[in-house]
C-alpha positions as CSV (number, residue, x, y, z in Angstrom):
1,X,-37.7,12.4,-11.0
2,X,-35.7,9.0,-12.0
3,X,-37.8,5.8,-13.2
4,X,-36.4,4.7,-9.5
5,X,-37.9,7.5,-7.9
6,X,-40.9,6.9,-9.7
7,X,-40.9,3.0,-9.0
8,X,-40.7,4.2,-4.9
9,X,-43.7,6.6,-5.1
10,X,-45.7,3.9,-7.2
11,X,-44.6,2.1,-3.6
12,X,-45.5,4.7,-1.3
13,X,-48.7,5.1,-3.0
14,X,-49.3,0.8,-2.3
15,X,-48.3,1.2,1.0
16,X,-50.8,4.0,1.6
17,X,-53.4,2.1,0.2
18,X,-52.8,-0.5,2.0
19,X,-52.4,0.8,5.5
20,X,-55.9,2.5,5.1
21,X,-57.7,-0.2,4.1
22,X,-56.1,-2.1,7.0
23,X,-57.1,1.4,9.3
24,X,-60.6,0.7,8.0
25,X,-60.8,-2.7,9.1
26,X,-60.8,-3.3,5.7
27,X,-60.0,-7.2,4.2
28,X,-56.1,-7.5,4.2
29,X,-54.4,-8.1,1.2
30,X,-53.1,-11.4,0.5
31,X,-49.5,-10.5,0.8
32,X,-50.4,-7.7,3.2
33,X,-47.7,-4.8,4.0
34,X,-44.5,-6.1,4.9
35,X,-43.5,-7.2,1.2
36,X,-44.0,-3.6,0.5
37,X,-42.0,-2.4,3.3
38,X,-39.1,-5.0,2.3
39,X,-39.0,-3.6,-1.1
40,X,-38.9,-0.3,-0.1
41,X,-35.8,-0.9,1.7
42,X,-34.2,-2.6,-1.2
43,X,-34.8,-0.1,-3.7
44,X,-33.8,2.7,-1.2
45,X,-30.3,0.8,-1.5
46,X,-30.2,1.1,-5.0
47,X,-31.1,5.1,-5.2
48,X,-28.0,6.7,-6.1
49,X,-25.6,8.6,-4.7
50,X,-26.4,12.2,-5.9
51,X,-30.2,11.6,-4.4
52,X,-31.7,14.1,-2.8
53,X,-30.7,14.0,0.6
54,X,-33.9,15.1,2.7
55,X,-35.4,12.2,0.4
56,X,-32.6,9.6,1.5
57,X,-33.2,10.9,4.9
58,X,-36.8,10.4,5.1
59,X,-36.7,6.6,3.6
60,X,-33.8,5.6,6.0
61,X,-36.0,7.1,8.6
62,X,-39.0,5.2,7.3
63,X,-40.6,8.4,7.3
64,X,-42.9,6.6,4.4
65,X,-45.3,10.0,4.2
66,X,-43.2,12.8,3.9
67,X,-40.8,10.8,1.3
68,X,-44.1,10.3,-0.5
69,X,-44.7,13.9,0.0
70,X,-41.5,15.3,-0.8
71,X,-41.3,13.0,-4.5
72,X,-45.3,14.5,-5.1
73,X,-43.5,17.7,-4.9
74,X,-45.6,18.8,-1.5
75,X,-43.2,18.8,1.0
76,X,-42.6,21.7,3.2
77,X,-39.1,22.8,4.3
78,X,-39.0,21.4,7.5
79,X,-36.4,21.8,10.7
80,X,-33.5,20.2,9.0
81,X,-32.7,18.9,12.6
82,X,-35.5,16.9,13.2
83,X,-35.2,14.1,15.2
84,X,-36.1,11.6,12.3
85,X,-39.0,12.8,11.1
């Protein structure tokens, strides 16, 4: 896994957190979850070109789960013509 990679799971692993504890009626963080989402996108951007694709496809998809998944090393080969998920 690149130190990207790694930064984006760190991510995925805020924006998990975060969208429980908002689930849970929880107290909202200060910045809450679209600063996490905005970075996400960003540092998808900068992921190179020789990523993995089902990973690339799963970001651009915002498919925030299974990219978190899939870079745990838990995904599951899924129907590679899914319908964005």
């Amino acid at each position: 896994m690149t130190s990207l990679e790694t930064e984006i799971l760190n991510m995925l692993d805020e924006l998990d957190a975060g969208a429980r504890a908002v689930k849970s009626g929880g107290p909202r963080e200060s910045g809450g979850i679209l600063p996490l989402l905005t970075k996400l996108d960003e540092m998808t951007t900068r992921l190179p070109r020789n990523t993995d694709p089902q990973l690339l496809h799963f970001l651009h998809k915002k498919s925030y789960q299974k990219a978190r998944e899939h870079l745990q090393g838990r995904h599951v080969e899924r129907n590679p013509n899914c319908d964005g998920e």
